[in-house]
N, C-alpha and C positions, 0 to 999 in steps of 0.2 A: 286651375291646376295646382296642386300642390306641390310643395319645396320640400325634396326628398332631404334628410336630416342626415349626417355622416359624422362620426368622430375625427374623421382625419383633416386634415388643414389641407385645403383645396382653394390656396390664395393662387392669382394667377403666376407671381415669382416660383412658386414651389409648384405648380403644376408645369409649368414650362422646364422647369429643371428634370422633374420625373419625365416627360414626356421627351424628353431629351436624352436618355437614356438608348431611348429605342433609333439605331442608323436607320437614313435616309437616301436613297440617290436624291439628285437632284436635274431637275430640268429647267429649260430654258423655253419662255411661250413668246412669239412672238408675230408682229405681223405687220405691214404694212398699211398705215392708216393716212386715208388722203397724202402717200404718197411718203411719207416720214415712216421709219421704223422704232414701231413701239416692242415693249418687249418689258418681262419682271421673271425673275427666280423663283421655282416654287420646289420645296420639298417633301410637298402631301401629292404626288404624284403616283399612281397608281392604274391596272389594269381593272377592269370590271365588269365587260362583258363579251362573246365570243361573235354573238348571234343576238341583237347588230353588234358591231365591233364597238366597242365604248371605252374609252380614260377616260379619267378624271384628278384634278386637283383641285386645292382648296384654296380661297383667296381670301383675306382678311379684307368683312366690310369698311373699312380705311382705306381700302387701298385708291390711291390716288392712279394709278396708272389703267387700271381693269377699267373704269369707267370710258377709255378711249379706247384701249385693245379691244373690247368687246365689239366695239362695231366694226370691225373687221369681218370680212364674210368668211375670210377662212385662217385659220390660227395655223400658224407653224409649233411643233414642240419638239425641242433637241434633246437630248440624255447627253447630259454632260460628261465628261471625261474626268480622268483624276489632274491633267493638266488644265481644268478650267476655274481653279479657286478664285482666282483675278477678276474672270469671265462675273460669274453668279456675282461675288462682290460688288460687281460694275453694275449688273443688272438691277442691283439694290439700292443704287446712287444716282446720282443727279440724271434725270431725263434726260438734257441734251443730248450725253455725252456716252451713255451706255452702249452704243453699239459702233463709235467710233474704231477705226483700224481692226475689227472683228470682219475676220473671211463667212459673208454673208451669202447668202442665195436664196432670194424671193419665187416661188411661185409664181403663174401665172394670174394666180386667185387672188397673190397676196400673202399667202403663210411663209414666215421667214425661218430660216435653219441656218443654223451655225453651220458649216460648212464643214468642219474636224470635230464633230459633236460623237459620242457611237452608235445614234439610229435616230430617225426623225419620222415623225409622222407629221401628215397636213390632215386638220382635222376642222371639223365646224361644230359650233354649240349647238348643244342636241338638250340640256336643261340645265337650268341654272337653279338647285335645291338651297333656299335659308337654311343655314345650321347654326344658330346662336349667332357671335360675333364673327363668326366667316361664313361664305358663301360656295356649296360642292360645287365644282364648274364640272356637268359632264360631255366632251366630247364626241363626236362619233368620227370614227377612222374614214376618211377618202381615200390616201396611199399609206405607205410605211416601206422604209428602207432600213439597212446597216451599215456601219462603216466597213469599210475593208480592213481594217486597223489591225494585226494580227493579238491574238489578247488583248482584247482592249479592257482596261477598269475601268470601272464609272466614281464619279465623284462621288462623295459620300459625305453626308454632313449627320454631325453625332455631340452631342452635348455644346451646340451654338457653335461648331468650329466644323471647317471643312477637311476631309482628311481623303486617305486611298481604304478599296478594300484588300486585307492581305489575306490569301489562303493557304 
């Protein structure tokens, strides 16, 4: 294959700055594995298909935590709120302790949901596509709910910081 040539400086610091640019919601995937709740923050989260029902997000081959969530039969994923900057933080930090005093509620399959998140779906891997040094995780939908929340904003994460969105 050959190595497409570019003028532009396409170091991973200056790509991540550009690609930072563009807002994100942010979700919360998580699930109960042998009985312990695993769980990681992702904000490549997206819709992608109607007919089967599909999401997907992106996980960085690194990632220390996917390697266990993945064997979970079935994944919880929440849409975080503008009140969960703490939340996502936490999800980004020390295993033990990520889902300490967070209002929790596991399925019967296993996929875990924040509880005050604004919609969740319980979902199961439907493929898992290599893309460079991350990995597309694509879901397919089993349920999907909303919160009751009246306006609710979702968390927004936008040049490495988490923020609200204002209209």
């Amino acid at each position: 294959m050959s190595t497409l040539r570019t003028n532009q400086d396409l170091d991973p610091a200056r790509l991540r700055e550009v690609f930072g640019i563009f807002p994100s919601g942010v979700v919360a995937v998580a699930a109960l594995v042998d009985g312990v709740p695993i769980g990681l923050a992702a904000s490549s989260f997206t819709s992608v298909s109607l007919d089967p029902p599909l999401v997907s997000f992106c996980i960085a081959n690194t990632s220390k935590t996917w390697p266990d969530l993945r064997r979970a039969g079935h994944l919880g994923v929440t849409i975080l709120a503008e009140h969960h900057s703490a939340v996502a933080r936490r999800l980004a930090g020390a295993v033990d302790q990520r889902f300490d005093g967070l209002p929790v509620t596991a399925t019967a399959d296993g996929a875990l949901i924040l509880d005050d998140g604004l919609a969740h779906f319980d979902t199961t891997i439907y493929n898992e596509v290599p893309a460079g040094d991350h990995t597309i995780i694509l879901l397919r939908l089993v349920a999907a709910g909303r919160s009751a929340l009246p306006d609710p904003s979702p968390l927004v994460f936008h040049r490495s910081r988490f923020g609200r969105l204002t209209l």
